[in-house]
C-alpha positions in Angstrom: 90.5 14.2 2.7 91.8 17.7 3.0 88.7 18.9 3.3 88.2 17.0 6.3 91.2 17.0 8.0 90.7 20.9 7.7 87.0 21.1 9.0 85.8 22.6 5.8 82.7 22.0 4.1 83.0 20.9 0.7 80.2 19.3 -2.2 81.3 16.8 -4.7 80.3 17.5 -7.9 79.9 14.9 -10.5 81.7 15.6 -13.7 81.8 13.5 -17.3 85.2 12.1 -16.8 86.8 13.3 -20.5 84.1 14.9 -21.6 84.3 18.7 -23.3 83.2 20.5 -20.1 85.7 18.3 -18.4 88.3 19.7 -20.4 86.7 23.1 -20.2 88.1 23.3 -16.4 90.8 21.0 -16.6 92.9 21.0 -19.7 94.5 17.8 -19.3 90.8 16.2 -18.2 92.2 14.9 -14.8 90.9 15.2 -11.3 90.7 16.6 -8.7 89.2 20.4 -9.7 88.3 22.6 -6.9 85.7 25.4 -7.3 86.7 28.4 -5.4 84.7 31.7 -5.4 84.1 31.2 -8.7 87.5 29.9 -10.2 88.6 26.5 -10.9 91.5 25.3 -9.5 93.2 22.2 -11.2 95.7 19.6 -10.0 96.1 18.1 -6.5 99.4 20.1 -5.0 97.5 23.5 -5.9 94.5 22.3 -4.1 95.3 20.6 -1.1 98.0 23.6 -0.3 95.7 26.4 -1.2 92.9 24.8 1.4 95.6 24.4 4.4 96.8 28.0 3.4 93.3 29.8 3.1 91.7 27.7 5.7 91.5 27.9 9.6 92.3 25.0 11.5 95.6 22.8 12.2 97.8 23.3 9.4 99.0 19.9 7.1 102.4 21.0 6.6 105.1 21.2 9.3 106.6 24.3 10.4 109.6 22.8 10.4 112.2 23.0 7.4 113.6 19.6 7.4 109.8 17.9 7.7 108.3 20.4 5.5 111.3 19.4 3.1 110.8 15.6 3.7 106.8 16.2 3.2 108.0 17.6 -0.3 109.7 15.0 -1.0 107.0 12.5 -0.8 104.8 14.7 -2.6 107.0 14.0 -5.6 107.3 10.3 -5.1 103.5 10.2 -5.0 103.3 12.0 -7.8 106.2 11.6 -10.3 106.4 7.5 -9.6 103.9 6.1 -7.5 100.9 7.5 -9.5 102.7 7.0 -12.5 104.0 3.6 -11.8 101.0 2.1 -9.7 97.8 3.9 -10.0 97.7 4.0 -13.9 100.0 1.0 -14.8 98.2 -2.0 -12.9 94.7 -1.7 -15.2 91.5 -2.1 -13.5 89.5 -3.7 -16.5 92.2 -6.8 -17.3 94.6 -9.0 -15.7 98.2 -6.8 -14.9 100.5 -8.0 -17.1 103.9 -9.5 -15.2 105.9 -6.1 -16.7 103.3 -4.3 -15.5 103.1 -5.6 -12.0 106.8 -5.7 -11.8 106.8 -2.2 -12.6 104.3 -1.4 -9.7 106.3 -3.5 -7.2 109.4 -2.1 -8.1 108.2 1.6 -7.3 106.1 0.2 -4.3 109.7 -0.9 -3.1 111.8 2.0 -3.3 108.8 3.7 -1.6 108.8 1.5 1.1 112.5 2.1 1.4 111.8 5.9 2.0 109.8 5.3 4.6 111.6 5.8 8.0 109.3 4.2 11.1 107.5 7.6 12.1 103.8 7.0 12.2 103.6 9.6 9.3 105.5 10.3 6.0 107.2 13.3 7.4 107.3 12.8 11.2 105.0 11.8 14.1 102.1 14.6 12.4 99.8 13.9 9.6 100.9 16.4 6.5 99.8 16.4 2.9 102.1 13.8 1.7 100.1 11.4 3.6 97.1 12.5 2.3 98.7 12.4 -1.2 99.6 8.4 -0.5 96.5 7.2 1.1 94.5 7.3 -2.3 97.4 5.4 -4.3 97.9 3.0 -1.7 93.8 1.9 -1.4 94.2 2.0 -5.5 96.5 -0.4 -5.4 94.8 -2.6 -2.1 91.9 -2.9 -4.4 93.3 -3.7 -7.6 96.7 -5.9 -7.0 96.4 -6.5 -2.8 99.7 -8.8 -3.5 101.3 -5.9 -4.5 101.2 -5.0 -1.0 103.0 -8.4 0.4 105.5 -8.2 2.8 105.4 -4.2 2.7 105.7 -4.0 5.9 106.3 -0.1 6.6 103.8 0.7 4.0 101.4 -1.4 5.5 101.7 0.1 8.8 101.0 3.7 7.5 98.0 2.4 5.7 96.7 0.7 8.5 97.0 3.9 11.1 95.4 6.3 7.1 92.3 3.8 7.5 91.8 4.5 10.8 91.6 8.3 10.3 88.1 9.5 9.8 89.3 11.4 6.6 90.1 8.0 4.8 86.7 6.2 6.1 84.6 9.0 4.7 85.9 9.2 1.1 86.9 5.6 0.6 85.5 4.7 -2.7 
């Protein structure tokens, strides 16, 4: 989605999910790993910044102190609870358990608590955090949709992310 949003041209490469040479450039056998002039670049935040950074074209993080700060902050949401608690708790080869789904709802929650009626996470511009979200969110649309209930913000966002060309072209 980066990519995208950037105007940069990228190729997906297919990797052995856990494999050796997946752990050859990734230690932790995890995607995304970005290529770059030779060198592979591992984990998500390291990625998507390095491409607004190194790249021309409108940047994804604000310029302002108190955005760029609230951007952050949903970076680690994302990251430290929403992944943790959503993405890799609710299973996609089994029936969620009720602690498992109460888990995911309860993060799903609080997150829907941050959020704060802008059209994005940090403001009125789209940023990295919302390209950080959009993935988790469509994770758990297809897995658990009722997870989503009554999540009204949340549902908002994800409905203005699906519109963006970015989110049509890499939807799995």
């Amino acid at each position: 989605m980066t990519c995208i949003e950037k105007g940069i041209d990228y190729e997906l490469v297919p990797v052995a999910y856990g494999s050796e040479a997946h752990g050859q450039i990734h230690p932790f056998r995890r995607m995304p790993i970005l290529e770059i002039d030779g060198a592979m670049m591992p984990e998500t935040l390291a990625i998507t910044g390095h491409l607004d950074e190194a790249f021309p074209g409108a940047s994804l993080q604000p310029e302002d102190h108190a955005a760029r700060a609230r951007m952050r902050i949903w970076m680690a949401v994302c990251s430290d609870y929403l992944f943790r608690d959503v993405v890799r708790t609710i299973p996609r080869d089994r029936p969620p358990t009720n602690e498992e789904l109460a888990t995911a709802a309860t993060a799903l929650g609080r997150a829907e608590e941050l959020m704060d009626g802008d059209a994005f996470l940090a403001g009125e511009q789209l940023t990295l955090a919302d390209l950080y979200l959009a993935p988790q969110i469509a994770n758990c649309g297809e897995k658990t949709p009722a997870l989503l209930d009554g999540l009204e913000a949340i549902n908002a966002w994800a409905r203005l992310m699906g519109e963006r060309e970015s989110f049509k072209l890499t939807a799995p």
